[in-house]
C-alpha positions as CSV (number, residue, x, y, z in Angstrom):
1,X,55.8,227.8,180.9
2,X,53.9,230.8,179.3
3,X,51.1,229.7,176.6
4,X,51.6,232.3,173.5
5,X,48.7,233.5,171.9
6,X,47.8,230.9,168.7
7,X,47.7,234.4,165.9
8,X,51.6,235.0,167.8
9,X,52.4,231.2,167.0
10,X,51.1,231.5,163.3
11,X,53.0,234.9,162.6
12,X,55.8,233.5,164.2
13,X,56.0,230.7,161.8
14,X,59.1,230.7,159.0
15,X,57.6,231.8,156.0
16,X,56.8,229.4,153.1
17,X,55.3,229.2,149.5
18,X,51.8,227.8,151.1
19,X,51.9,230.7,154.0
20,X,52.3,233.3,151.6
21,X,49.2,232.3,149.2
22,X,47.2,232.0,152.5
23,X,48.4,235.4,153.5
24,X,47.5,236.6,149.9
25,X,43.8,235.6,149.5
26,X,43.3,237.3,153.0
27,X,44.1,240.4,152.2
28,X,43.7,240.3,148.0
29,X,40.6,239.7,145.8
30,X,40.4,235.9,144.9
31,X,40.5,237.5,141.1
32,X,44.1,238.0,141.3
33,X,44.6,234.5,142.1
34,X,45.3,233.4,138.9
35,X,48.2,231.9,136.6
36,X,50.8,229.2,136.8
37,X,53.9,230.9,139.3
38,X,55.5,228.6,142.0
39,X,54.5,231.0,145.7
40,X,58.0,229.0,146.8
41,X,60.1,231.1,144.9
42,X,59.2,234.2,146.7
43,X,60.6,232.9,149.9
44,X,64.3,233.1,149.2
45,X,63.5,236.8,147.4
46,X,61.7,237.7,150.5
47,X,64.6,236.5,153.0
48,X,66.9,238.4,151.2
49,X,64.8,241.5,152.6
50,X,64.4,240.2,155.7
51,X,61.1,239.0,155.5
52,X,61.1,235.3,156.8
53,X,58.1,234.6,159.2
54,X,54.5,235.2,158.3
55,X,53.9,237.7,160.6
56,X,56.9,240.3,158.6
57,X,55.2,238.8,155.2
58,X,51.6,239.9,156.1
59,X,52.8,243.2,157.9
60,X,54.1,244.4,154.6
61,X,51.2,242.8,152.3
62,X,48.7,245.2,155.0
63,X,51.2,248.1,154.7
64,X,51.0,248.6,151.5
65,X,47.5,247.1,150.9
66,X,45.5,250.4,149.2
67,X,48.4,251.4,147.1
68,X,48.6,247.9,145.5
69,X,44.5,248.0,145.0
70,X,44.3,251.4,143.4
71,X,47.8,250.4,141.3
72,X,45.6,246.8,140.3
73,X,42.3,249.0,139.6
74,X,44.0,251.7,137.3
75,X,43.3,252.2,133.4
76,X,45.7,250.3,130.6
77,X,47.0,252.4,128.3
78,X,45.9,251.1,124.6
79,X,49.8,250.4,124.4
80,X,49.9,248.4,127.3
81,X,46.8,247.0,126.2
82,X,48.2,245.6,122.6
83,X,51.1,244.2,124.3
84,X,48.6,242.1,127.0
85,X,46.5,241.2,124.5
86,X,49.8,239.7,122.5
87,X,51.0,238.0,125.3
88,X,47.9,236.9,127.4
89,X,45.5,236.9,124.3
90,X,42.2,238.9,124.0
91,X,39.6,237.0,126.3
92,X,41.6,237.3,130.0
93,X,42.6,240.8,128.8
94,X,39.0,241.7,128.4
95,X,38.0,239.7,131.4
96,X,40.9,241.6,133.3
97,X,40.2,245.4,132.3
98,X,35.9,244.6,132.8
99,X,36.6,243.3,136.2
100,X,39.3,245.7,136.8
101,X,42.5,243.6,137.6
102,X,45.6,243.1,136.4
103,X,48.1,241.7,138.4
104,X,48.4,238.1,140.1
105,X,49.6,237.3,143.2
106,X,53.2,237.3,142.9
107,X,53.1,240.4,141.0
108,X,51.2,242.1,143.9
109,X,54.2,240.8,146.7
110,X,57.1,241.8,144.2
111,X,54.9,245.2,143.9
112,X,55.2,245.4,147.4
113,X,58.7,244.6,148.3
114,X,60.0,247.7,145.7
115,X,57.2,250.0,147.8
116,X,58.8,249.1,150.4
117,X,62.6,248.3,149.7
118,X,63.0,250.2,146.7
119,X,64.9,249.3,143.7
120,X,67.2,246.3,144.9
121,X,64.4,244.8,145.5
122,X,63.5,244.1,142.3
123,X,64.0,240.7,140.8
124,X,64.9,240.1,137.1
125,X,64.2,237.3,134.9
């Protein structure tokens, strides 16, 4: 029997809630790794796209990787900024705009799915 390669065996692997944050802070800055969203519920919104192993997951996270980056790093508009600030409060909005972030995790692999899906990808609440 042939011996597969261990990165084959780990990309190989069905995709879960813990895969996907591991995939996530290997490709994103730790910064975005903030707030309180369950990584679990992306795995049924990703297997309706056909993304169900780690290795389809972390293809598309590295596709779309500088687009999502330059889309975290750019300016709020001061409309955009009242609303964060209402929602999020003053001191993470600050935080967020000096060290030039904006969206968490999920929000970067939702960001990524309509890149690459388009519209029906998107998920509403």
């Amino acid at each position: 029997m042939k011996r597969l390669p261990a990165r084959r065996v780990l990309y190989e692997k069905p995709l879960t809630g813990g895969a996907i944050h591991r995939i996530m802070r290997s490709l994103f800055p730790h910064k975005n790794d903030y707030g309180k969203a369950s990584f679990d519920e992306l795995v049924p919104e990703l297997a309706k796209l056909g993304i169900t192993s780690a290795g389809e997951f972390k293809r598309l996270l590295t596709r779309h990787r500088r687009a999502l980056l330059r889309l975290d790093r750019s300016k709020l508009s001061a409309r955009e900024c009242r609303s964060a600030i209402a929602e999020y409060g003053n001191e993470f909005v600050a935080d967020a705009v000096r060290r030039q972030y904006w969206f968490a995790y999920p929000a970067l692999v939702r960001t990524a799915a309509e890149m690459q899906f388009g519209e029906q990808s998107t998920v509403y609440e």
